[in-house]
N, C-alpha and C positions, 0 to 999 in steps of 0.2 A: 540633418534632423529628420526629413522627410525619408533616408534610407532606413532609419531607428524606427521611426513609428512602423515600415513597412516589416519591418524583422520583429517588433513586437506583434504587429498582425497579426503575422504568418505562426506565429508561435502561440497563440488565444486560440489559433485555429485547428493548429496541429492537436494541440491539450482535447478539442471537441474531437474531432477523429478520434481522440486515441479511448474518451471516455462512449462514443455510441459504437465504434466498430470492435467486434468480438476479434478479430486478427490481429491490431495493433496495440505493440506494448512498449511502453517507457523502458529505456535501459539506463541505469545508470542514475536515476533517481526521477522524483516525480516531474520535476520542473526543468532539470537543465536538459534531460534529454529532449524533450520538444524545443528547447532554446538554440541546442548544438544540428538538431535538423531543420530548423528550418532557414540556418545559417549556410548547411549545406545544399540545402532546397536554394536557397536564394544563389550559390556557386554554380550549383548546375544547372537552372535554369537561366546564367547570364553567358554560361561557356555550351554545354551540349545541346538543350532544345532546342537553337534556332536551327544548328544540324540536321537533327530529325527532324523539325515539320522542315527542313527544306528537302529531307530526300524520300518522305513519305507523302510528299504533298501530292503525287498521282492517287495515289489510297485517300488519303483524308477527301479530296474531292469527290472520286468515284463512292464513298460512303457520306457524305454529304455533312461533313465535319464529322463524324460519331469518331473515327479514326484517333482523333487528338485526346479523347478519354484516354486509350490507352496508352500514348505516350505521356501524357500526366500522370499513369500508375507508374510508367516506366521509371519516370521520373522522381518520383516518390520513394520507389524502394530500390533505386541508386542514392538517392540521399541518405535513404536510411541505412543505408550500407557504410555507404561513406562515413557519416557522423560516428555511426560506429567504432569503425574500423580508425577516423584518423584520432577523433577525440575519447573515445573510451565509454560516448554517453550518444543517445539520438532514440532511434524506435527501430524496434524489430516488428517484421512485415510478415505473419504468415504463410501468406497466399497470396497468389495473385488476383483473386478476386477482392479480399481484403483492400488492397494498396488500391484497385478499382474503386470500390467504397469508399475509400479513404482521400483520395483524391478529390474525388466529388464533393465529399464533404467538404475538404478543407477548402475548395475554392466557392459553394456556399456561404460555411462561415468567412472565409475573410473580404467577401460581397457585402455581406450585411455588414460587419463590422465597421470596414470603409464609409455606406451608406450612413451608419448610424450618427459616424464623428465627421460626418464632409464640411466643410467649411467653405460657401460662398460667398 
């Protein structure tokens, strides 16, 4: 249940990215493409990311974490790549500034979202 609520999250979040950042666009329809990335967000972030922050973790230090934004765009528009390419439906990433934006945003919104429904 608690992997559900984390993939609806991520998908409320992705929808905010896709509606404030001018680079990123729904493919595949309005909804299911943020639903099919952030399915693929959630695949690469459980298999690639620990990789890279393991073999950029001299950089991420020496920059005093700012390093790990980038690998969060990295990471975002490998997703949206992926989602694409495997499912037919996710978000296309103009730029890489964009997917920078875009990152940010989405781990914003799915801060506050989290916050808003925590349950203690």
């Amino acid at each position: 249940m608690k992997l559900l609520a984390s993939w609806l999250v991520t998908t409320i979040a992705t929808v905010v990215a896709i509606a404030l950042v001018p680079g990123i666009n729904a493919v595949g329809g309005s909804y299911l493409g943020p639903l099919m990335c952030a399915l693929a967000l959630a695949f690469v972030n459980a298999t690639i990311r620990p990789v890279l922050n393991f073999l950029s973790l001299p950089v991420t230090i020496l920059t005093l974490g700012i390093f790990s934004l980038v690998i969060n765009a990295l990471m975002l528009e490998l997703a949206g790549s992926i989602s694409v390419g495997l499912f037919g439906s996710g978000i296309s990433i103009d730029s890489f500034g964009s997917a920078f934006l875009g990152s940010i945003i989405i781990s914003l919104a799915s801060s506050f979202i989290n916050r808003m429904f925590e349950t203690e």
